[in-house]
C-alpha positions as CSV (number, residue, x, y, z in Angstrom):
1,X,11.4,19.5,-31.5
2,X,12.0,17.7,-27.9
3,X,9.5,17.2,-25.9
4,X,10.4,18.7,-22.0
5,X,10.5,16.0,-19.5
6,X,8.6,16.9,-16.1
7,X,9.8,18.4,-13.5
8,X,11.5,15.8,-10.9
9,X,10.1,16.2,-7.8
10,X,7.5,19.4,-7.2
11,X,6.6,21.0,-3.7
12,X,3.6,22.6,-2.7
13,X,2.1,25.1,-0.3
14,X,-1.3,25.8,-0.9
15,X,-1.6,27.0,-4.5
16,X,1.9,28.0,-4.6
17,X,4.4,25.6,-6.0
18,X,8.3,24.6,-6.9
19,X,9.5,22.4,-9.4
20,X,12.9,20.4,-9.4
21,X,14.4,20.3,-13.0
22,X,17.0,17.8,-13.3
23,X,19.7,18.3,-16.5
24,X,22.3,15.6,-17.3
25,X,25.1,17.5,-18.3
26,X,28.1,16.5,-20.7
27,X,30.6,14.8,-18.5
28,X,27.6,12.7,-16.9
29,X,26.8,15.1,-13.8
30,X,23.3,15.8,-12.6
31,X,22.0,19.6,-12.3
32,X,19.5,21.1,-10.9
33,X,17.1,24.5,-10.8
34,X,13.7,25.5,-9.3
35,X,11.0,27.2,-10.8
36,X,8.2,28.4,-8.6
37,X,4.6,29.3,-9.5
38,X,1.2,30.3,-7.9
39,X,-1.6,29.1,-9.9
40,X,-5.2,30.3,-9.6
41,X,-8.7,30.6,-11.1
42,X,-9.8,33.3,-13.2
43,X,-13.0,32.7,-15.3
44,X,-13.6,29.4,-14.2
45,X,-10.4,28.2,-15.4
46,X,-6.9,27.9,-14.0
47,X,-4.0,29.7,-14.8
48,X,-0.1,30.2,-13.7
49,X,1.9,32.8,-12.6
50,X,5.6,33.6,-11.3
51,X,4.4,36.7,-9.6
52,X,3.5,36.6,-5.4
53,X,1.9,38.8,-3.1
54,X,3.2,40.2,0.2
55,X,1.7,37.5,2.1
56,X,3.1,34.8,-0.3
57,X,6.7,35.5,0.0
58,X,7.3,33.4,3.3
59,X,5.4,30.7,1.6
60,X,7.9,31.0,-1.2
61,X,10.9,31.5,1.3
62,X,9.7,28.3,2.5
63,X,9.1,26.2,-0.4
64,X,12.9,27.4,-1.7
65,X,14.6,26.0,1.8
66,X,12.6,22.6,1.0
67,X,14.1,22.7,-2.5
68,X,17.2,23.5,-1.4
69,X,17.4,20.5,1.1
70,X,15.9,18.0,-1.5
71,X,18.6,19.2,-4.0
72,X,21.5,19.1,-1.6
73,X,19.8,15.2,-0.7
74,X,19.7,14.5,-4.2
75,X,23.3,15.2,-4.9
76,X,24.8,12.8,-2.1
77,X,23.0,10.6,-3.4
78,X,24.1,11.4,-6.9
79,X,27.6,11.4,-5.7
80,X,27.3,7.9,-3.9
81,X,25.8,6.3,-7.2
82,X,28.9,7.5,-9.0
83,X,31.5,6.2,-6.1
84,X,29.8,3.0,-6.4
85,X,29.6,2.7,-10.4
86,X,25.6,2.7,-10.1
87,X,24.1,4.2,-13.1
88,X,21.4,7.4,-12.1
């Protein structure tokens, strides 16, 4: 069994959160996805979940545009590391 690699870059608003996931693909390219997650204490313990209020949804709105930027960043700079024989 692998063991999953953490997440490359993760963005946070409050308790609410998204998480880069970079995958190397076969012909050498770089992917990449988002998860998002609001974690919170029940118990005296903390847990995770993919499910927002109302009120959270802008929050998530927002944290999605700063993923989508980062990514977008990510692969120029992907794409410039290739033009120029660089290894990622």
């Amino acid at each position: 069994m692998s063991k999953q690699l953490p997440p490359i870059q993760t963005l946070r608003d409050g308790l609410i959160s998204a998480s880069i996931w970079k995958d190397t693909v076969s012909d050498g390219s770089n992917r990449y996805s988002v998860t998002f997650s609001r974690s919170y204490l029940k118990d005296e313990a903390w847990h995770t979940t993919h499910s927002f209020s109302r009120e959270e949804i802008l929050k998530v709105s927002r944290l999605a545009d700063l993923a989508y930027t980062w990514i977008k960043s990510q692969l120029r700079e992907d794409k410039a590391q290739i033009q120029t024989g660089e290894a990622a």
